[in-house]
C-alpha positions as CSV (number, residue, x, y, z in Angstrom):
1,X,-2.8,180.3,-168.9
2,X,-2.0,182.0,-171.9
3,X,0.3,185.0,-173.1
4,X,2.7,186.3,-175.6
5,X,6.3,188.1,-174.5
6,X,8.7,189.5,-176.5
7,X,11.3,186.9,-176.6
8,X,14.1,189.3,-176.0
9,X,12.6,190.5,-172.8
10,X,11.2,186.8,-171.5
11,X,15.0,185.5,-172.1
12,X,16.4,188.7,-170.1
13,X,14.0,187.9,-167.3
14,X,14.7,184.2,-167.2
15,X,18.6,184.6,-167.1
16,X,17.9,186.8,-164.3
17,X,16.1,184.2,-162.4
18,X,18.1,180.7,-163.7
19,X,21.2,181.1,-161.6
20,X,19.8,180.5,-158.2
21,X,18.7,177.4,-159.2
22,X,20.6,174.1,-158.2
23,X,21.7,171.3,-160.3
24,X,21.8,169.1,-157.2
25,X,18.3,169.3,-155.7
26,X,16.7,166.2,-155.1
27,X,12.8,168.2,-155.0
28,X,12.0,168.4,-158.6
29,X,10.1,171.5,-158.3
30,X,13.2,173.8,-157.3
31,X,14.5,172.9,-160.9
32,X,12.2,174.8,-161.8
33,X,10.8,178.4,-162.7
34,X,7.2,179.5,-161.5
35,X,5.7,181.3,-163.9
36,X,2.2,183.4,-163.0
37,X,0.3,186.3,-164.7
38,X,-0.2,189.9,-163.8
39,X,-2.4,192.8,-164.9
40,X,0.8,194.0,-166.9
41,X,2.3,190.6,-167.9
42,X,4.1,187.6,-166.0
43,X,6.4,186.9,-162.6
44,X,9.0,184.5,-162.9
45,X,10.4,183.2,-159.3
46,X,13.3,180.4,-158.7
47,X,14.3,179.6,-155.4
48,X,16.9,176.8,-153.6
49,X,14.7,177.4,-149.9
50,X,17.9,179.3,-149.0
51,X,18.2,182.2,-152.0
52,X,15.0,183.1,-153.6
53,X,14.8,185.5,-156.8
54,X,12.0,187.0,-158.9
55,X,11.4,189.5,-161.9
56,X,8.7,191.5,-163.9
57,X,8.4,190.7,-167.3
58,X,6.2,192.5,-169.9
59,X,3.6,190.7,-171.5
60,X,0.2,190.6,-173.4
61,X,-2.4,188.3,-171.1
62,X,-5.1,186.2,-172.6
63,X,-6.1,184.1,-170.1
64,X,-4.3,184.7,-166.2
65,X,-2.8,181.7,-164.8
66,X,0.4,179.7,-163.2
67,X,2.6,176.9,-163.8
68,X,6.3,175.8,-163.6
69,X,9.1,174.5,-166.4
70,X,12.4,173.3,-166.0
71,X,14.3,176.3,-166.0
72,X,17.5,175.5,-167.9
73,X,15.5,173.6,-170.3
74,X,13.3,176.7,-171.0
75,X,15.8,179.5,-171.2
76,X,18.0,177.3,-173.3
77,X,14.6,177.0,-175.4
78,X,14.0,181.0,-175.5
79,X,17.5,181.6,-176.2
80,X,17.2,180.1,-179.9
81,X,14.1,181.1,-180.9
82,X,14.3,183.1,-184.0
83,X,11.3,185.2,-183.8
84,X,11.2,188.2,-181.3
85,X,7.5,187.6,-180.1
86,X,6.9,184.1,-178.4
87,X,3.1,182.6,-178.0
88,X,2.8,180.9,-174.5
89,X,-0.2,178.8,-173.4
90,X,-0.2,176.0,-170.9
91,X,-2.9,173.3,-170.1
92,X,-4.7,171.9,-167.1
93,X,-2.0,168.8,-167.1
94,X,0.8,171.4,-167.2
95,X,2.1,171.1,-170.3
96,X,3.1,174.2,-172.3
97,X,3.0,174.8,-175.6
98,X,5.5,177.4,-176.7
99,X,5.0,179.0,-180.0
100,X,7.2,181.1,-182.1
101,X,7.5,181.4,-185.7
102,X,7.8,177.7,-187.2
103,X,9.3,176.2,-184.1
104,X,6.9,174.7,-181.6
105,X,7.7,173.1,-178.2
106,X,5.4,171.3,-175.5
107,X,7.4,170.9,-172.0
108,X,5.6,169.3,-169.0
109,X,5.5,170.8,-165.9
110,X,4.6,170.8,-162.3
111,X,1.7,172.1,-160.8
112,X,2.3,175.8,-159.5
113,X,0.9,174.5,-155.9
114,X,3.8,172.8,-155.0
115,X,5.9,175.6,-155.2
116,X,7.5,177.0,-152.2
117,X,6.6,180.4,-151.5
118,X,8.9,182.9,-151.0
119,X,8.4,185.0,-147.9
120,X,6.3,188.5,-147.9
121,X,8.5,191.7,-147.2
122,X,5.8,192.2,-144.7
123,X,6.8,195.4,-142.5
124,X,10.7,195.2,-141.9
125,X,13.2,197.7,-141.1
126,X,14.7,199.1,-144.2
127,X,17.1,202.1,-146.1
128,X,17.9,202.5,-149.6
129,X,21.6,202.7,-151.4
130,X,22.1,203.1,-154.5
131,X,22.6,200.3,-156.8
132,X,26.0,201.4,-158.1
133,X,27.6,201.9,-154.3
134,X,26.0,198.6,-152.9
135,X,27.8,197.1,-156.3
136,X,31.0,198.8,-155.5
137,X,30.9,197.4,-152.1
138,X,30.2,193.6,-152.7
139,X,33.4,193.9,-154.9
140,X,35.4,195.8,-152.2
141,X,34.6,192.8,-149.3
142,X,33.1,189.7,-151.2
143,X,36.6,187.9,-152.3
144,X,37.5,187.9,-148.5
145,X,34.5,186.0,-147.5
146,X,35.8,182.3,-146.1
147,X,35.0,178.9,-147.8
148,X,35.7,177.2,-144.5
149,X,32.6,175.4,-144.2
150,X,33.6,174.8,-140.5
151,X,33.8,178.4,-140.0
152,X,30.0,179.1,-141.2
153,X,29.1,182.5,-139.8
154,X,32.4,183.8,-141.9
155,X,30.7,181.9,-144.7
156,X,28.9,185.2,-145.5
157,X,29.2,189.2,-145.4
158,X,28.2,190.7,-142.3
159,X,26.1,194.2,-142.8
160,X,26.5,196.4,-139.8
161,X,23.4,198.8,-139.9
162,X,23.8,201.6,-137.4
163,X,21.1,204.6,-137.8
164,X,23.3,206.4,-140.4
165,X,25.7,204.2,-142.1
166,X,26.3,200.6,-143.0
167,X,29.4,198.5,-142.7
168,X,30.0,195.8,-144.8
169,X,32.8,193.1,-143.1
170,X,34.1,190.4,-144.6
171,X,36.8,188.1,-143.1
172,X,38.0,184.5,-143.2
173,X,40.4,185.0,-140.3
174,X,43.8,186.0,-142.5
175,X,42.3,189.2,-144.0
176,X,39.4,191.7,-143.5
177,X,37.9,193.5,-145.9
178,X,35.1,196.6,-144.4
179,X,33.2,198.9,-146.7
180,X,30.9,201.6,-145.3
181,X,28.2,204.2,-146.7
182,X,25.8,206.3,-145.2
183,X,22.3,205.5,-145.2
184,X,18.9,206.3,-143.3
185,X,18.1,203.1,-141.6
186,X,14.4,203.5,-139.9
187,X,14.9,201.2,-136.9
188,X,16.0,202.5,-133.9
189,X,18.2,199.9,-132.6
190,X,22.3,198.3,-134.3
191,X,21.3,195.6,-136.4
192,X,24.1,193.0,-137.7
193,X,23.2,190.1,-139.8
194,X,24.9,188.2,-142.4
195,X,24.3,187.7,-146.0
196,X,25.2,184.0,-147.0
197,X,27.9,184.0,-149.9
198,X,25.8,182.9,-153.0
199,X,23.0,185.5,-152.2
200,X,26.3,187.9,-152.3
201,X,27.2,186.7,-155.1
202,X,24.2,187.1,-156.9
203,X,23.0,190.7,-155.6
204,X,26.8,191.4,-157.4
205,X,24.8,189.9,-160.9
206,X,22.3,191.7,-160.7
207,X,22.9,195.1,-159.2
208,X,22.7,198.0,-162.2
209,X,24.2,201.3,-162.4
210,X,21.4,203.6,-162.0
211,X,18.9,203.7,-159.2
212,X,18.4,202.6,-155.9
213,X,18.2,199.3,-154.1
214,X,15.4,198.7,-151.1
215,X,16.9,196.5,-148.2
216,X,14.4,195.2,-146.2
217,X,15.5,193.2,-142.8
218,X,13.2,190.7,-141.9
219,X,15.1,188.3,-139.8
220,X,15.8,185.1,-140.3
221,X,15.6,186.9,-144.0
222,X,16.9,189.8,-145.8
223,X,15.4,191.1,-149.0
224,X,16.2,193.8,-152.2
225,X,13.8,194.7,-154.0
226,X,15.7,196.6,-157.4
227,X,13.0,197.8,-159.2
228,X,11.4,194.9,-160.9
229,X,13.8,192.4,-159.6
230,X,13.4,190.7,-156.2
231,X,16.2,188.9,-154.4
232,X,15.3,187.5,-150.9
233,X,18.1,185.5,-148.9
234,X,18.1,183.1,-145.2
235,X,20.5,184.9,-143.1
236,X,23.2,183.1,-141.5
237,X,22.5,182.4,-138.1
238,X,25.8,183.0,-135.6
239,X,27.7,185.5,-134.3
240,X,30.2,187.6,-136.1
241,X,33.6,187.9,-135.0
242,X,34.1,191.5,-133.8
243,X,35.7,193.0,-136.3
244,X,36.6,196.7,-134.5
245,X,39.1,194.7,-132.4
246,X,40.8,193.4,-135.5
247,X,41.6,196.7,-137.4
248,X,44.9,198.4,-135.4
249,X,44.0,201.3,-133.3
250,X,47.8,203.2,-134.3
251,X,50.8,202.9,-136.9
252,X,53.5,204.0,-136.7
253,X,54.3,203.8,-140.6
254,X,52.4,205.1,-143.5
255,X,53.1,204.3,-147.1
256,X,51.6,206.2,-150.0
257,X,51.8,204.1,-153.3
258,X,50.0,204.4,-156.4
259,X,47.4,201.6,-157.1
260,X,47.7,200.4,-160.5
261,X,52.2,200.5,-159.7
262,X,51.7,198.5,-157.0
263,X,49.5,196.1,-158.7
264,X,51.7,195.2,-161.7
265,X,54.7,195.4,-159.6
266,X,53.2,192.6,-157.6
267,X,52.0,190.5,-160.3
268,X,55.5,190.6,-162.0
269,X,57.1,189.0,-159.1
270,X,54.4,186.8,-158.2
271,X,55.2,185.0,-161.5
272,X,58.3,183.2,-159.5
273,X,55.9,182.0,-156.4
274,X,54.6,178.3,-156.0
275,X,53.3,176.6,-153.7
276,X,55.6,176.1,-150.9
277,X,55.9,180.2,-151.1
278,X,53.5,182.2,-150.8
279,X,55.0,185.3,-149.7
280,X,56.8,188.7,-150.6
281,X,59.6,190.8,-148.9
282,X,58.5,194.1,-149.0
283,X,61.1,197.2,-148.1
284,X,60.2,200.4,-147.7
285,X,62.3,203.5,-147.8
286,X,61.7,207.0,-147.9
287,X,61.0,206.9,-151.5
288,X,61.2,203.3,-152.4
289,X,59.5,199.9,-152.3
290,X,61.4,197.2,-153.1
291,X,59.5,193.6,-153.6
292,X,61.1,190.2,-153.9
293,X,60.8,186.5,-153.6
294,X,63.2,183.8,-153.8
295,X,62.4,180.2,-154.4
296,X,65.7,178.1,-154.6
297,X,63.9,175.4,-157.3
298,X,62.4,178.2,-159.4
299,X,64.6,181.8,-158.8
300,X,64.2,184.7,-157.8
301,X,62.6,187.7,-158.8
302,X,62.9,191.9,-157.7
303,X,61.0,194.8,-158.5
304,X,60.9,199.0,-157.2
305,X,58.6,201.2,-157.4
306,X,58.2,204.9,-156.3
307,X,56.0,205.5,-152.9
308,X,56.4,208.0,-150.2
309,X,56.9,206.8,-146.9
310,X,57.6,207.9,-143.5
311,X,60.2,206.0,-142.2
312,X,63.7,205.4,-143.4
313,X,63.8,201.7,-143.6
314,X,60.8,199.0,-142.7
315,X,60.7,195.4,-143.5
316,X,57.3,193.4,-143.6
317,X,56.5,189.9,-145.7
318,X,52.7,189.5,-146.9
319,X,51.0,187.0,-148.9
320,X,50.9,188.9,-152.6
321,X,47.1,187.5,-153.7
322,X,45.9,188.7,-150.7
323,X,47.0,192.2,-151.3
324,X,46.6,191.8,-154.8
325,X,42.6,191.4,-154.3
326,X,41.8,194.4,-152.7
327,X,44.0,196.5,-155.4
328,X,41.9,195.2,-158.2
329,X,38.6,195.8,-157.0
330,X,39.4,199.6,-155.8
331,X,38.7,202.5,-158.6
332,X,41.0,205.4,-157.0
333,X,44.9,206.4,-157.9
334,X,46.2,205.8,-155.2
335,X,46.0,204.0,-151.7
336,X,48.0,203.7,-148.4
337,X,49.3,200.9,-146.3
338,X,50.0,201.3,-142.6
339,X,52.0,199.4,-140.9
340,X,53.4,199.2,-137.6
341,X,56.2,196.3,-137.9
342,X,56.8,192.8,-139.5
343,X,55.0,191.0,-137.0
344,X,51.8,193.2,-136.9
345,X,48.8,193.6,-139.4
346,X,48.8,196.1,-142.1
347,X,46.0,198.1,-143.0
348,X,45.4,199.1,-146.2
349,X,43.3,202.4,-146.9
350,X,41.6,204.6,-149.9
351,X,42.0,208.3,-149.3
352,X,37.9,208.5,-149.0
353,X,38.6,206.8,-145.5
354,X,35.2,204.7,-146.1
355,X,37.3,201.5,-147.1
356,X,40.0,199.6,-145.6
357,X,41.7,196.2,-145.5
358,X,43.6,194.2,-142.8
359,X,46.0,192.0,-143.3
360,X,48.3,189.4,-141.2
361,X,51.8,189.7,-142.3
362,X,54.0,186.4,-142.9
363,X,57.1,185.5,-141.3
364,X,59.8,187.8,-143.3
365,X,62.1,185.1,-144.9
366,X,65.9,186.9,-145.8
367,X,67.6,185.4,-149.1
368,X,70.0,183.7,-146.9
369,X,66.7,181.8,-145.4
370,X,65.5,180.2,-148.5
């Protein structure tokens, strides 16, 4: 095999690709990148057998081929290459010779045989979204995915695909997070699967601003292909939690308080928290919120803000970083919180109406409590 890239575009490709590989595999070959040729240049796939991921990158071909290089090794390699065009050309013992400039480096590889395959898109249901929204929603719901490794189907975002919108759930059994978009889905039937958290986490890397993303659902796989870059995840085998019986059906409250006040407000008192407190007083008035903690070994700590609310007094105690998350990862002025008493959730909503969040309160604790 032989080719030349630029270096600028190789390195772009193979930080794409790097991240899904782990540092703690025992099979030697998942360490690495497979790298084969094309009519219009080279493919570059990783894959852990759980999270696969592959990209397009230009390139000049002299002679067509395949092999595979330690990953890390060979991006850190690109990365301080002077030159920007990089001569490539590796051997029938696997060794590559990379070539740029002065600097010259032979690696040793593995044969490209060994490498495990990732799975064809084949003929799976599918819809597009564009790559912006799909972003925006990952951020909406991804921080409420659980790390409770004993809780494994909540390990993961669930997408709800009905045949004109998707819902996007994420819960780890104190909060809820739910995003939904309309889409075109072509199969006929509800479809719910769950997207494991590091393939979440890495569609978030990867998704751009402009165009659209292809989901294809495959079960026991999911895959989105972006346009030269292929991502293609296991799904998490379980069943979800139902989430419509989590959200309140009716509140009797409904506070309207601007985002970014809220926010600061929140992480001003939050300052005086520690461990053994993890919770806010919240009260609401017509026209103002009041927040508060008080930790006898550290102080105390107040703060108002404006909000417009319907009832004339209402009392409720939350965790601040759990409302805190949802406030930073929303784009709008301002957002709503209903709430029917201090011992029922609150939901948290975005005028748009296609976001919300749930959350369990926490037992109200009065100054003369602490």
């Amino acid at each position: 095999m032989k080719f030349s890239a630029n270096r600028e575009d190789l390195l772009e490709g193979l930080l794409q690709v790097q991240n899904v590989v782990s540092t703690r595999t025992t099979l030697p070959i998942l360490g690495n990148v497979l790298i084969e040729t094309t009519e219009a240049g080279i493919q570059l796939t990783t894959t852990d057998l759980e999270v696969g991921m592959q990209c397009f990158v230009p390139a000049t071909i002299q002679d067509p081929g395949a092999t595979t290089l330690p990953v890390k090794r060979l991006t850190s390699i690109v990365r301080e290459l002077a030159e920007e065009q990089v001569e490539f050309e590796t051997d029938e013992r696997c060794v590559s010779t990379i070539t740029c400039s002065g600097s010259v480096f032979r690696i040793v590889g593995l044969s490209d045989e060994d490498f495990p395959p990732l799975p064809p898109l084949g003929s799976g249901q599918q819809f597009k979204i564009p790559q912006r929204r799909l972003r925006e929603i990952l951020k909406q719901t991804s921080y409420a995915i659980s790390t409770d490794e004993n809780r494994y189907v909540l390990n993961g975002l669930l997408f709800h695909i009905q045949s004109d919108k998707l819902t996007v759930v994420a819960t780890d059994g104190r909060r809820l997070a739910l995003a939904e978009h309309e889409i075109q889905w072509s199969g006929e039937e509800l479809t719910k699967v769950i997207l494991p958290a590091k393939a979440v986490h890495e569609l978030e890397r990867v998704l751009g601003s402009e165009g659209d993303v292809e989901v294809f659902v495959m079960a026991p796989e999911i895959a989105f292909d972006l346009d030269g870059t292929l991502l293609i995840s296991k799904l998490i085998e379980g069943q979800f939690p139902n989430f419509q019986q989590v959200v309140p059906s009716d509140s009797s409250v409904r506070v309207t308080i601007n985002r970014m006040e809220l926010l600061q407000a929140l992480r001003r008192v939050s300052l005086l928290l520690n461990d053994r407190n993890l919770s806010v007083n919240m009260t609401f008035t017509r026209d103002r919120m009041r927040i508060e903690t008080n930790s006898p070994e550290i102080g105390e700590a107040k703060d108002e803000i404006p909000v417009r609310c319907d009832a004339d007094e209402l009392k409720v105690s939350f965790n601040p970083i759990y409302l805190m998350d949802p406030l930073r990862q929303l784009d709008v002025d301002d957002v709503t919180l209903e709430i029917s008493d201090y011992t029922s959730p609150g939901v948290l909503r975005t005028n748009s109406m296609n976001f919300l969040y749930v959350l369990m309160p926490m037992r109200y604790r009065a100054a003369e409590d602490e």
